[in-house]
C-alpha positions as CSV (number, residue, x, y, z in Angstrom):
1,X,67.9,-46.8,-30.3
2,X,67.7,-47.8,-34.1
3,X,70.3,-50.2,-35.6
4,X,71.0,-50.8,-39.3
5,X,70.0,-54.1,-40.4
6,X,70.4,-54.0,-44.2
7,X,72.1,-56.5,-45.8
8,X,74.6,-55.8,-48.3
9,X,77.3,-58.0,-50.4
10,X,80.1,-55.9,-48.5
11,X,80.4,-54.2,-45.3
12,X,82.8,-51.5,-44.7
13,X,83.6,-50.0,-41.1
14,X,86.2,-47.2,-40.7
15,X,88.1,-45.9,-37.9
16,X,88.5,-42.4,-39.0
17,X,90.9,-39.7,-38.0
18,X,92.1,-36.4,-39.6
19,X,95.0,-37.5,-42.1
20,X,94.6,-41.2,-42.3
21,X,91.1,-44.0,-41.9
22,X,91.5,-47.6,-41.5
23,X,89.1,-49.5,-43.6
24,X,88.2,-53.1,-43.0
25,X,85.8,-54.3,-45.2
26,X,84.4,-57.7,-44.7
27,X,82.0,-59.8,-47.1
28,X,78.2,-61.2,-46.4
29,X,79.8,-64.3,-44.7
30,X,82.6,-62.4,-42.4
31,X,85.3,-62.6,-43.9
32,X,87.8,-60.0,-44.1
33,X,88.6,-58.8,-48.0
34,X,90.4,-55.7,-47.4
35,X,91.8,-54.2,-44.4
36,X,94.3,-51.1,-45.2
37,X,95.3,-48.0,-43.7
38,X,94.9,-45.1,-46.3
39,X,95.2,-41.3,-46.5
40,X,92.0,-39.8,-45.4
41,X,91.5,-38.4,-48.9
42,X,87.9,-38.9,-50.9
43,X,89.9,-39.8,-54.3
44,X,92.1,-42.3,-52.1
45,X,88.9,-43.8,-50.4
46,X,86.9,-44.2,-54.0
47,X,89.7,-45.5,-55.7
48,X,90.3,-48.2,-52.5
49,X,86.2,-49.3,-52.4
50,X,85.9,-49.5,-56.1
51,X,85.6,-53.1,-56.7
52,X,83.1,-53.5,-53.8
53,X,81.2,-50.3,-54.8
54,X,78.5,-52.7,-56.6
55,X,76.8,-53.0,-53.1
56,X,78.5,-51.9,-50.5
57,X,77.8,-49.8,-46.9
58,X,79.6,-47.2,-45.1
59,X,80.0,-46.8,-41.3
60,X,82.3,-44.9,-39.2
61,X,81.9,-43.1,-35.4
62,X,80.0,-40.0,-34.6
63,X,83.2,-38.1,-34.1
64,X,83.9,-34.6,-35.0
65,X,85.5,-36.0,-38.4
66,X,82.9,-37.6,-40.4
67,X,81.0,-34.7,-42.1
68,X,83.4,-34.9,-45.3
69,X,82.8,-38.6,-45.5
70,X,78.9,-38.1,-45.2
71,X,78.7,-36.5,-48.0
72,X,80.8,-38.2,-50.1
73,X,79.1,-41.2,-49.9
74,X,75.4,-38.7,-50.5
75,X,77.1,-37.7,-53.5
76,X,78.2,-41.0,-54.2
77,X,75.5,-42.9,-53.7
78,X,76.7,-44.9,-51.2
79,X,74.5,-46.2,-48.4
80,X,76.4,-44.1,-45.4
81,X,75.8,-45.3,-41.1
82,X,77.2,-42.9,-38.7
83,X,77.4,-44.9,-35.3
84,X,76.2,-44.0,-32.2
85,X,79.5,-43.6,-30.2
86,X,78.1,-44.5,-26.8
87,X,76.2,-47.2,-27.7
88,X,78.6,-48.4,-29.7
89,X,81.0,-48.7,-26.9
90,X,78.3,-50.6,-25.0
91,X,77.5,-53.2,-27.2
92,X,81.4,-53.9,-28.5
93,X,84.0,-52.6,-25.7
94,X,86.3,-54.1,-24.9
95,X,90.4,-53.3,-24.0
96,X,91.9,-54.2,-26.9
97,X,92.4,-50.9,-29.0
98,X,94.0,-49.8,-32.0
99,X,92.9,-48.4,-35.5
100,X,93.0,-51.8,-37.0
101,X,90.5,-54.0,-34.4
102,X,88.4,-50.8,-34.4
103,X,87.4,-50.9,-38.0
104,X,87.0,-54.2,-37.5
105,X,84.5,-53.9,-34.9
106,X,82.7,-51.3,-36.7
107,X,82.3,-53.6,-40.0
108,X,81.3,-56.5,-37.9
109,X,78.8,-54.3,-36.0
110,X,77.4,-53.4,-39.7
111,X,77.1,-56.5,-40.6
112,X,75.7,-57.9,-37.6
113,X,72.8,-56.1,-37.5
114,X,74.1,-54.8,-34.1
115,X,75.1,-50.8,-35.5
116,X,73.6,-48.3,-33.7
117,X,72.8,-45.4,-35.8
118,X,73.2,-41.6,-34.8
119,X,71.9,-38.6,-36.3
120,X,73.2,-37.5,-40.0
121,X,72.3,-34.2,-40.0
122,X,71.7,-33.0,-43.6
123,X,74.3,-30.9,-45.0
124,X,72.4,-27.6,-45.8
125,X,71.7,-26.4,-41.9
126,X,74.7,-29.1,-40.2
127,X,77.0,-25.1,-40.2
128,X,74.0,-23.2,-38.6
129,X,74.0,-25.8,-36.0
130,X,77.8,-25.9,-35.8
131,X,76.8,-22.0,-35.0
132,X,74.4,-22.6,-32.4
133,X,76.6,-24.9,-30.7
134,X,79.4,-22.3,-30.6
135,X,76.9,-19.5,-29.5
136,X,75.9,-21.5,-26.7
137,X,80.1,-22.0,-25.1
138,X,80.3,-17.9,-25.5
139,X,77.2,-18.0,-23.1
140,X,78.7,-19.9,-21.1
141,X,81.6,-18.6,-20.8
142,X,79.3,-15.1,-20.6
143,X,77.6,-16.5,-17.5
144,X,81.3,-17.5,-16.0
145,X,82.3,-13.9,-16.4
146,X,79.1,-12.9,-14.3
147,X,80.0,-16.0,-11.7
148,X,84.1,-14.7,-11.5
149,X,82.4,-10.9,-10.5
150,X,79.7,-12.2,-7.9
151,X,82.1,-14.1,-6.0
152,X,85.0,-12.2,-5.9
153,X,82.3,-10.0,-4.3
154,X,81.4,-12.4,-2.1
155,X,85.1,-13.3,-1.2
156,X,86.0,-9.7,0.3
157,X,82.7,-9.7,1.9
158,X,80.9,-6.4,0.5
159,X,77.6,-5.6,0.4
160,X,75.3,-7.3,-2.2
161,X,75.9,-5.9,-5.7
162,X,71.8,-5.2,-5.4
163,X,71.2,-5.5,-9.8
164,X,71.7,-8.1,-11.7
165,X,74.7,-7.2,-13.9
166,X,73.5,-9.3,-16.8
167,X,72.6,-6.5,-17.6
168,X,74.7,-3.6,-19.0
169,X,72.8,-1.2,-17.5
170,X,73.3,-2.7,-14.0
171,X,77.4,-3.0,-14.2
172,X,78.2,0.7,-14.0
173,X,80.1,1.4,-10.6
174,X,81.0,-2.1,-9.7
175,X,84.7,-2.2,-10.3
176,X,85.0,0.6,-8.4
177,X,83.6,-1.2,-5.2
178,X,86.7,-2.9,-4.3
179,X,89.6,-0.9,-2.8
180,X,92.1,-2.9,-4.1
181,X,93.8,-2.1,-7.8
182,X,94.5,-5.5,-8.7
183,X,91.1,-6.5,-7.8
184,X,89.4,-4.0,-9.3
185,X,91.2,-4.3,-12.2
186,X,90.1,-8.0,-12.5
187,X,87.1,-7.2,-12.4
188,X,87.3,-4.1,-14.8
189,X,88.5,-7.0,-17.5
190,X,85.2,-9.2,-16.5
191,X,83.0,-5.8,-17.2
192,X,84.6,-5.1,-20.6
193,X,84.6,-9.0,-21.6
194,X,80.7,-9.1,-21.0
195,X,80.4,-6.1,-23.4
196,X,81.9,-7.6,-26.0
197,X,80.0,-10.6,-25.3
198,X,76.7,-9.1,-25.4
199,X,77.5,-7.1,-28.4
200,X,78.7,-10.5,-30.2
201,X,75.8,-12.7,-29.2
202,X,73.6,-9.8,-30.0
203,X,75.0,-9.7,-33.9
204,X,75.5,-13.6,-34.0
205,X,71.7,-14.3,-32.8
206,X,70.0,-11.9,-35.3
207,X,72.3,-14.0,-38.4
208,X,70.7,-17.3,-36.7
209,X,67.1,-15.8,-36.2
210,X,66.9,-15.0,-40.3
211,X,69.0,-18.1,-41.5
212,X,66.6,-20.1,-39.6
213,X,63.5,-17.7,-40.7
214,X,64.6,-18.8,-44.1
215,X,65.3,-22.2,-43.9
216,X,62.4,-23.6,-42.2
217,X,60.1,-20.8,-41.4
218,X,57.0,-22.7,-40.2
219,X,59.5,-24.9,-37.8
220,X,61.0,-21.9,-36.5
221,X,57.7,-20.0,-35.5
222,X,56.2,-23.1,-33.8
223,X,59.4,-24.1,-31.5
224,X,59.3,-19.7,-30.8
225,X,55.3,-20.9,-29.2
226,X,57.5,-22.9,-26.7
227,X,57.9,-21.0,-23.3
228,X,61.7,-20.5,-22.6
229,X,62.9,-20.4,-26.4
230,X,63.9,-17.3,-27.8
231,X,63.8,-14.2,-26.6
232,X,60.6,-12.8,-25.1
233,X,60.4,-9.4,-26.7
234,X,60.2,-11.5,-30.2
């Protein structure tokens, strides 16, 4: 685990949420010279640092909020720490919680040498992982789909569906293998669900195989060398 340890007149931490952030922004000895609640707005926050903007840092927690912040401060030039949220609640938990002591903690963590420091992903790919992260839950709810029809099978104890029906090939005739309508038409819903699936992940991976092609070509070619990444017919 890395921590910053840069020293700068002014230390800012921020507990962040979606319409307001608390600031508390403390000076090279520890004390507090502004601490204020203030809309969650990057003219709002420029306007409130300004006369600590000389040399001044920027931390917050790695929670889904802090992209716009990121890369204000990038843009800004504005040294910019994103906290590492579970090791952050190692070092400094504690029971007392509120948007006030938080920011607090977070500037004193700063300053302290003591932040731990997650992961800014740059700006230019951060969507395309966004993507990949949302292509991965459609898998898995994909593969909950394929659970739901393999154990209803199970429950009424029928034979074994004998193919594997990840494949779309495979799923013809299997709703009509149990008697009962209701059933059936559960599992006729499960059958058209995985069709859509397939036909989405199909479409969405092609769009991530190019962007990626053309973002980082060499990268993409070596992790495709990997056994297990990618499909195999690549």
């Amino acid at each position: 685990m890395r921590f910053y340890t840069k020293t700068h007149k002014f230390y800012c931490g921020i507990d962040l949420h979606a319409k307001n952030m608390y600031l508390c922004i403390l000076d090279q000895d520890g004390n507090i010279v502004l601490h204020k609640n203030i809309k969650s707005k990057p003219e709002v926050f420029l306007k409130t640092i300004a006369p600590y903007r000389k040399d001044i840092v920027v931390a917050v927690e790695c929670l889904f909020l802090w992209y716009w912040l990121a890369d204000l401060c990038s843009k800004e030039n504005i040294p910019f720490v994103l906290g590492h949220a579970l090791y952050m609640k190692a070092i400094h938990g504690g029971k007392a919680k509120n948007d006030r002591i938080d920011a607090h903690k977070i500037a004193v963590l700063l300053r302290g040498g003591m932040m731990p420091m997650a992961y800014v992903y740059p700006q230019q790919m951060r969507s395309t992982r966004d993507l990949l992260r949302r292509r991965t839950h459609l898998v898995r709810k994909r593969a909950e789909l394929l659970a739901h029809v393999q154990n209803t099978n199970y429950q009424y104890n029928l034979p074994d569906i004998g193919k594997k029906i990840a494949y779309k090939a495979n799923r013809d005739g299997v709703a009509e293998r149990f008697p009962d309508e209701a059933v059936k038409k559960s599992i006729e819903l499960d059958l058209k669900l995985l069709d859509f699936y397939d036909s989405l992940l199909l479409r969405l991976e092609h769009e991530l195989s190019l962007t990626t092609k053309a973002h980082d070509a060499d990268s993409y070619f070596r992790s495709r060398s990997i056994p297990g990444i990618g499909r195999s017919s690549e």
